[in-house]
C-alpha positions as CSV (number, residue, x, y, z in Angstrom):
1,X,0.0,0.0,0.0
2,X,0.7,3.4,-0.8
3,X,0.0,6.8,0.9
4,X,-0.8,10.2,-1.4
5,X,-0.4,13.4,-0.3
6,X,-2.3,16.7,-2.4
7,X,-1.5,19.4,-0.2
8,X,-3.3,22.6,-1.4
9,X,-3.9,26.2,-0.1
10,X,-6.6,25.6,1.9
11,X,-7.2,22.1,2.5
12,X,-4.9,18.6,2.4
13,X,-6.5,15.8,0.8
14,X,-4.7,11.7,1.7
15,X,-5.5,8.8,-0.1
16,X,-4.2,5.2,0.9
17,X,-3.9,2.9,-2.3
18,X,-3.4,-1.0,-2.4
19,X,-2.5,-1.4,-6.1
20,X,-5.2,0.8,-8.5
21,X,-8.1,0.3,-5.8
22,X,-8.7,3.8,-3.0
23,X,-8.9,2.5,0.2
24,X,-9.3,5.5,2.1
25,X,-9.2,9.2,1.9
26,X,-8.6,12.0,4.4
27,X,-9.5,16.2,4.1
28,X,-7.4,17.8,6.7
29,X,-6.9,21.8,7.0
30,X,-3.8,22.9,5.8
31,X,-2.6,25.0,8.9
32,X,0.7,25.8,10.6
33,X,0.6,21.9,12.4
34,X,4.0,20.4,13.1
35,X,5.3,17.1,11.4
36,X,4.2,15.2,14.8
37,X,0.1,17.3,14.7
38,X,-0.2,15.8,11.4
39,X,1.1,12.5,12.4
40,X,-1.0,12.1,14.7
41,X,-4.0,12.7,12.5
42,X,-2.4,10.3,10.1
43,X,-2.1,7.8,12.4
44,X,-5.5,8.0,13.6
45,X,-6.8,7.6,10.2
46,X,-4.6,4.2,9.9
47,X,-5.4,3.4,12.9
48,X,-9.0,3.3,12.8
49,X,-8.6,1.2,9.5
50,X,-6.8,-1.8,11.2
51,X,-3.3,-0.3,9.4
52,X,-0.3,1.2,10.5
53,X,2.7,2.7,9.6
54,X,4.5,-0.5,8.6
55,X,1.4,-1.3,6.1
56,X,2.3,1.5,3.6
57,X,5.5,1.2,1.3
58,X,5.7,4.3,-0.5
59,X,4.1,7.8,-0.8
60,X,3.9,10.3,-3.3
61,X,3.4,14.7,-2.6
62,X,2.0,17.3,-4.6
63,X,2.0,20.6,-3.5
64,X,1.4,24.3,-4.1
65,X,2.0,25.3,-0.4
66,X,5.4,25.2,-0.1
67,X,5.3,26.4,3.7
68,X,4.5,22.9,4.4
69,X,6.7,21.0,1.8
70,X,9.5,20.4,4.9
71,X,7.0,19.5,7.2
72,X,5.1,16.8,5.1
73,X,8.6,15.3,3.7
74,X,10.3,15.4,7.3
75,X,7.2,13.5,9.0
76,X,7.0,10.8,6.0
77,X,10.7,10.4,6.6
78,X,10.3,10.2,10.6
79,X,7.5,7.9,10.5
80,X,7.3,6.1,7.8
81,X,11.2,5.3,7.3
82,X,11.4,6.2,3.7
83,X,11.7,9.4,1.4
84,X,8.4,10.2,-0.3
85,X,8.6,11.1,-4.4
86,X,7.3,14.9,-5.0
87,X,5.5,15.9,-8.3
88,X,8.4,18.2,-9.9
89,X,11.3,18.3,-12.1
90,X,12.5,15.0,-12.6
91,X,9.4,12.5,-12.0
92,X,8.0,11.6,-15.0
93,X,4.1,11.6,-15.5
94,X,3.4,9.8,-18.8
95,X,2.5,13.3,-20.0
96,X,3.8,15.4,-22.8
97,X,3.9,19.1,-20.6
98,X,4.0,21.6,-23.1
99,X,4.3,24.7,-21.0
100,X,6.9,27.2,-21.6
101,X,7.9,26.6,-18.1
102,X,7.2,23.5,-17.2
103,X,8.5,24.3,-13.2
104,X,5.8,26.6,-13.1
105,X,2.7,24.4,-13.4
106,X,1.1,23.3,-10.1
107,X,1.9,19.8,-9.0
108,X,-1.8,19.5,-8.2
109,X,-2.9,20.3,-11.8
110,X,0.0,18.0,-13.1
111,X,-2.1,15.2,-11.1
112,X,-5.1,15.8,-11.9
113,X,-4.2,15.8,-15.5
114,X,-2.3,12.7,-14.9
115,X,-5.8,11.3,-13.5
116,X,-7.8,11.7,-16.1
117,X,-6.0,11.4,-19.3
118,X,-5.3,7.9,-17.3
119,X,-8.7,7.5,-16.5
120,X,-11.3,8.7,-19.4
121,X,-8.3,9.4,-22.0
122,X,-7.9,12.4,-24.2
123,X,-8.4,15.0,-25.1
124,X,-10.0,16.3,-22.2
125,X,-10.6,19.5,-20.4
126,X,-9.9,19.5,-16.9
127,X,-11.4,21.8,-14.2
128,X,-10.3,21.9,-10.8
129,X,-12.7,24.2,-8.4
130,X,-10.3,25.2,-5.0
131,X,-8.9,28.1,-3.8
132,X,-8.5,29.1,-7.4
133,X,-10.5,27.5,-10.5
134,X,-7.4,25.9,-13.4
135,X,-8.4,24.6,-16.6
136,X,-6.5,22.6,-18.1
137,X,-6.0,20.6,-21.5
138,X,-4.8,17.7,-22.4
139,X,-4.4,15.9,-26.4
140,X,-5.6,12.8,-27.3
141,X,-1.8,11.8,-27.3
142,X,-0.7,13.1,-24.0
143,X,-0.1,16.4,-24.5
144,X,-0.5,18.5,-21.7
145,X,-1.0,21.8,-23.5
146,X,-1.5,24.4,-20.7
147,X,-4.8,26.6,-19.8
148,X,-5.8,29.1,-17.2
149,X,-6.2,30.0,-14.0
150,X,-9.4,32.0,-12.6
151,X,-10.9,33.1,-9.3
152,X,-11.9,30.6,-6.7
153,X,-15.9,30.6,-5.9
154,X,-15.5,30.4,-2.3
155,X,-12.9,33.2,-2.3
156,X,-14.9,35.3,-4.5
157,X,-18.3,34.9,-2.1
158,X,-15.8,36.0,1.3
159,X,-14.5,38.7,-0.4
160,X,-17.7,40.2,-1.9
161,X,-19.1,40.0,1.8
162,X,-16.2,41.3,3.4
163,X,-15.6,44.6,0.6
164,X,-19.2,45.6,1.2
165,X,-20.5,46.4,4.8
166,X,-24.2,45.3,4.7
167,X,-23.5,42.2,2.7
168,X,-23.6,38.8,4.5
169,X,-22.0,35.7,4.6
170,X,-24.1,33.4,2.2
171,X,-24.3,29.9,2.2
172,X,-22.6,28.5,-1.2
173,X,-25.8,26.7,-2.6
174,X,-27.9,27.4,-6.1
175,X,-30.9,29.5,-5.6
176,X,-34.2,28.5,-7.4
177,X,-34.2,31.2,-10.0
178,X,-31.4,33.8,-11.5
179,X,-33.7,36.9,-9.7
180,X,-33.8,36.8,-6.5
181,X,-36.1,38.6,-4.0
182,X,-33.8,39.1,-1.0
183,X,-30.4,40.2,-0.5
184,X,-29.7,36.4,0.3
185,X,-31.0,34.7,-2.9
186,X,-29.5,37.9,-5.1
187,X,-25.8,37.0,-3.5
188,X,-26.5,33.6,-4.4
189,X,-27.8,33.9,-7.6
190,X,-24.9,36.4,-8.5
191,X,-22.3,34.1,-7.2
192,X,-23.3,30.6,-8.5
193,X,-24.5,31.4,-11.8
194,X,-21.8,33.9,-12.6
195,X,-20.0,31.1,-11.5
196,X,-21.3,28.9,-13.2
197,X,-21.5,30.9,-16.4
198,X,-17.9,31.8,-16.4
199,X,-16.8,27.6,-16.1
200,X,-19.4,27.5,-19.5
201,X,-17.9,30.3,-20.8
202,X,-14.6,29.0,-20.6
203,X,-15.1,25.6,-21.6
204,X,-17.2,26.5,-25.1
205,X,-13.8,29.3,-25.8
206,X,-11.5,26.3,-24.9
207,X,-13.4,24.0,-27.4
208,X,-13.5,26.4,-30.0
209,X,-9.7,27.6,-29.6
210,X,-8.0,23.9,-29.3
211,X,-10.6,22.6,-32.0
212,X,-11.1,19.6,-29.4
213,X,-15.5,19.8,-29.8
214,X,-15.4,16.0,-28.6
215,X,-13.4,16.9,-25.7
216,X,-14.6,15.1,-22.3
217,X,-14.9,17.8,-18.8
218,X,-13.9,16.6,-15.9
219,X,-14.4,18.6,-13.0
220,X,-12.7,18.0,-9.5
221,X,-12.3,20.2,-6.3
222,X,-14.6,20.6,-3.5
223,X,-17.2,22.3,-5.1
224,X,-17.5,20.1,-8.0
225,X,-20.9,19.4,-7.5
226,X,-22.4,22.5,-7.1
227,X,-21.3,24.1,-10.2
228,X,-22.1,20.6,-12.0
229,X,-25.5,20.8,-10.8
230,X,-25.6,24.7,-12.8
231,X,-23.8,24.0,-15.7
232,X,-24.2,21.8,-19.0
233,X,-20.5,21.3,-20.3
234,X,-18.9,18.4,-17.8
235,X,-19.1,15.4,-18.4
236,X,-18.1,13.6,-15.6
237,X,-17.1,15.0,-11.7
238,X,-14.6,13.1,-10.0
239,X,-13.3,14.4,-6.9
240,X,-10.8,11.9,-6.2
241,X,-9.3,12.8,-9.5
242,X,-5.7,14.0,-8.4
243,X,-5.1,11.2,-5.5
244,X,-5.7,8.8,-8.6
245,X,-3.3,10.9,-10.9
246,X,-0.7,10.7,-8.0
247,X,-1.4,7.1,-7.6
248,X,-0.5,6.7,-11.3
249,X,2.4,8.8,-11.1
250,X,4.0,7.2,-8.5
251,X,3.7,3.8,-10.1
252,X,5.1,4.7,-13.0
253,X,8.4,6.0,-11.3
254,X,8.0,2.7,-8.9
255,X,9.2,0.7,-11.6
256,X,12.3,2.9,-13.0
């Protein structure tokens, strides 16, 4: 078995493999714990599964925080006993990047790419919704050809309630129709279809600029669902989608 680390800006997502098949996953906040706070969370987690430290064999990190980079690597080395791989320069992914800078792609895009070009093949467009929305693209040979990065819809909604004084908090959920009556719905409305209509908006210029009209969505992140449940252009919402890509990854450099 396996452990799989995607640590993002806001939240750390583990999976625990045995071969191709997802045991177990694990959302933790990514916060300014020690090696040992997040062991400890870890080892619950393994614990309550009837595993342990001794059970798992490898791991694999992607990350776009790098203020917990040394903390992840130094507690997999402390606890596990062995180095863990990291998604960068060097690890191959069974992907063509074609950036112009392939150092500055996000690990966590890398994998999710990996994921499903493995998974439903190519091309596809892939759309992670976290801190920040990515779109990426990938051929039907493995290309990954690049895309774009946008505004995060649960950032957006705290910082439109936080820049104007009598505007609340709202709960991230679809209203019932685009005009609202109260102050409530009209936030929601406002937030979730622009949302929503920007992801459309994005995908149909994407499909028209690449020439890829057949290309299968996938959509990942933790607020997947919602916008899938707005929208008309994915095909498919998998939200274990990077822990798979890193599963392939590490695999794949498992047998160089």
């Amino acid at each position: 078995m396996i452990i799989v680390f995607d640590i993002g800006n806001s939240n750390i997502k583990l999976g625990v493999f045995d071969g191709d098949e997802l045991l177990y996953t694990l959302r933790i906040a990514s916060s300014n714990k020690t090696g040992d706070e997040y062991w400890l969370l870890i080892n619950d987690l393994l614990s309550a599964r009837g595993l342990s430290a001794r059970d798992i064999r490898g791991a694999i990190i992607s990350s776009v925080n790098p203020n917990l980079n040394f903390t992840f690597e130094h507690m997999v080395k402390t606890y596990f006993g062995f180095k863990p791989m990291i998604v960068g320069s060097g690890l191959k992914t069974g992907l063509n990047i074609r950036y112009d800078n392939p150092r500055e792609l996000g690990a966590d895009r890398v994998a999710g790419c990996v994921g499903a070009y493995r998974l439903y093949g190519g091309p596809c467009i892939v759309i992670d919704c976290g801190t920040a929305t990515t779109f990426n693209v990938v051929s039907a040979d493995g290309e990954l050809l690049g895309g774009a990065i946008s505004f995060g819809l649960k950032p957006a909604a705290e910082s439109l309630a936080s820049a104007a004084a009598r505007l609340p908090k709202v709960e991230l959920v679809a209203p019932p129709k685009a005009v609202g009556k109260t102050t409530i719905t009209n936030m929601q409305s406002g937030i979730i279809f622009g949302y929503s209509g920007m992801v459309e908006a994005m995908v149909e210029r994407i499909k028209k600029e690449t020439g890829f009209t057949d290309a299968k969505v996938i959509a990942t992140g933790g607020i997947s669902d919602i916008v899938n449940k707005c929208v008309d252009v994915i095909d498919v919402v998998d939200r274990t989608l990077t822990l798979r890509g890193l599963n392939f990854i590490y695999k794949l450099n498992d047998k160089q």
